[in-house]
C-alpha positions as CSV (number, residue, x, y, z in Angstrom):
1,X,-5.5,-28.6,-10.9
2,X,-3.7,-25.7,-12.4
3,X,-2.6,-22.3,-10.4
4,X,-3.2,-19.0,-11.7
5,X,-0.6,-16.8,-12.1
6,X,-0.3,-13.7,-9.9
7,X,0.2,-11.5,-13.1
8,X,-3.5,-12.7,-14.0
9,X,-4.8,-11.4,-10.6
10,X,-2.7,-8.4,-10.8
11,X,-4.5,-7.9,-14.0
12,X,-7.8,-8.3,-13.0
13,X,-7.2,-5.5,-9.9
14,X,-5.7,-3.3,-12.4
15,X,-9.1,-3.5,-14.8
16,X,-11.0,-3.0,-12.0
17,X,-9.3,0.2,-10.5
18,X,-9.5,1.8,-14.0
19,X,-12.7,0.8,-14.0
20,X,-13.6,2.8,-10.4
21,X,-11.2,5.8,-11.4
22,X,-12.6,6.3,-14.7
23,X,-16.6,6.1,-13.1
24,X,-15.3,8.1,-10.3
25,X,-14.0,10.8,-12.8
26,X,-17.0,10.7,-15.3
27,X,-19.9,10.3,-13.4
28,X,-21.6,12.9,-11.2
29,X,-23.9,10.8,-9.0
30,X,-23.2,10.7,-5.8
31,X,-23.9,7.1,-5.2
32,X,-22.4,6.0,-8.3
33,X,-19.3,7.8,-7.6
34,X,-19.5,6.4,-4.3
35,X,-19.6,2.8,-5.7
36,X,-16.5,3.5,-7.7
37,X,-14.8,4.4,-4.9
38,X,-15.7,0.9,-3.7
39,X,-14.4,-0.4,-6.9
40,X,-11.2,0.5,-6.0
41,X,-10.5,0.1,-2.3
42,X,-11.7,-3.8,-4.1
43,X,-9.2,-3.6,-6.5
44,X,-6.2,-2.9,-4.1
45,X,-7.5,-5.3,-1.5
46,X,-7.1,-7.8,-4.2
47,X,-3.7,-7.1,-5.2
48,X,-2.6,-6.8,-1.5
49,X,-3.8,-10.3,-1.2
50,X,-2.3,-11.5,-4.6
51,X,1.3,-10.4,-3.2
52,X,0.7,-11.5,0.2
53,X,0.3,-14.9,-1.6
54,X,3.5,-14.8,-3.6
55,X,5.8,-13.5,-1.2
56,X,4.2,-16.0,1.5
57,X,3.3,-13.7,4.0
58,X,0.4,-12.7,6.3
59,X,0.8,-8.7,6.2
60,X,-0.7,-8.5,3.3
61,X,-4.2,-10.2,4.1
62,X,-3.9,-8.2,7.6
63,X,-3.4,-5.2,5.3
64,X,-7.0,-6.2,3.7
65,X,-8.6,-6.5,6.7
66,X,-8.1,-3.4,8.2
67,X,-8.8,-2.1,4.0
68,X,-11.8,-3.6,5.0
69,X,-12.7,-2.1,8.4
70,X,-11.9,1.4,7.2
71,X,-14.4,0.9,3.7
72,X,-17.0,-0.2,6.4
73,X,-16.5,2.8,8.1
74,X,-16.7,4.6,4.8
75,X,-19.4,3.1,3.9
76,X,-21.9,4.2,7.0
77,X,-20.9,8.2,6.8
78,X,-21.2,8.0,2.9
79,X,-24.4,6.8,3.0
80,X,-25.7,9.2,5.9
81,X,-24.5,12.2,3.9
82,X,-26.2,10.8,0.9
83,X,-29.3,9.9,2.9
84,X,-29.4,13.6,3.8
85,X,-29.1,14.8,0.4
86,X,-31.4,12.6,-0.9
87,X,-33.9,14.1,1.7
88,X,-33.1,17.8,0.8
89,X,-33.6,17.2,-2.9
90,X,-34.7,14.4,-4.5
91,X,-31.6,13.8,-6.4
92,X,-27.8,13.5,-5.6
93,X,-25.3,14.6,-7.3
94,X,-21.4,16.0,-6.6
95,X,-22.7,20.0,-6.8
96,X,-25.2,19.2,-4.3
97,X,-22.7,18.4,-1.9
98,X,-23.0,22.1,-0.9
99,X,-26.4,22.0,0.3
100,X,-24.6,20.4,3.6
101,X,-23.1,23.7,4.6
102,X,-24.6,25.3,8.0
């Protein structure tokens, strides 16, 4: 069985944070932006892990896990502010994000 080189992983997390940046910059759905975003908390979670598994250490995949915690967190008050867009109007996009002033 062959290993794959961290420059491939590295690679790969670097394709995939474009990928967010650029749909996070283009797009003006709220939810799609806010999938982008996901995109690239993903993409840096995966190059945390890649160079926690070169240099050998467990900081790195501790690093992820509280990544992960916080995106969790991220997760349930994105939602509930798009939820209460969504309810306002029946679309949701980035100028709607007004609509949440008092």
């Amino acid at each position: 069985m062959t290993a794959i080189d961290a420059n491939l992983f590295l690679a790969v997390a670097a394709i995939v944070f474009v990928i967010g940046a650029v749909g996070l910059l283009t797009r003006r759905n709220a939810l799609v932006m806010f999938m982008c975003v996901e995109l690239m908390l993903n993409a840096v979670n995966l190059t945390f892990v890649t160079f926690s598994r070169e240099l050998d250490d467990i900081g790195g995949q501790v690093t992820v896990f509280f990544t992960m915690v916080v995106a969790a967190a991220e997760v349930c008050v994105g939602l509930a502010i798009i939820v209460a867009i969504f309810r306002r109007r029946r679309g949701a996009t980035a100028d709607d994000l007004n609509l949440m002033k008092g």
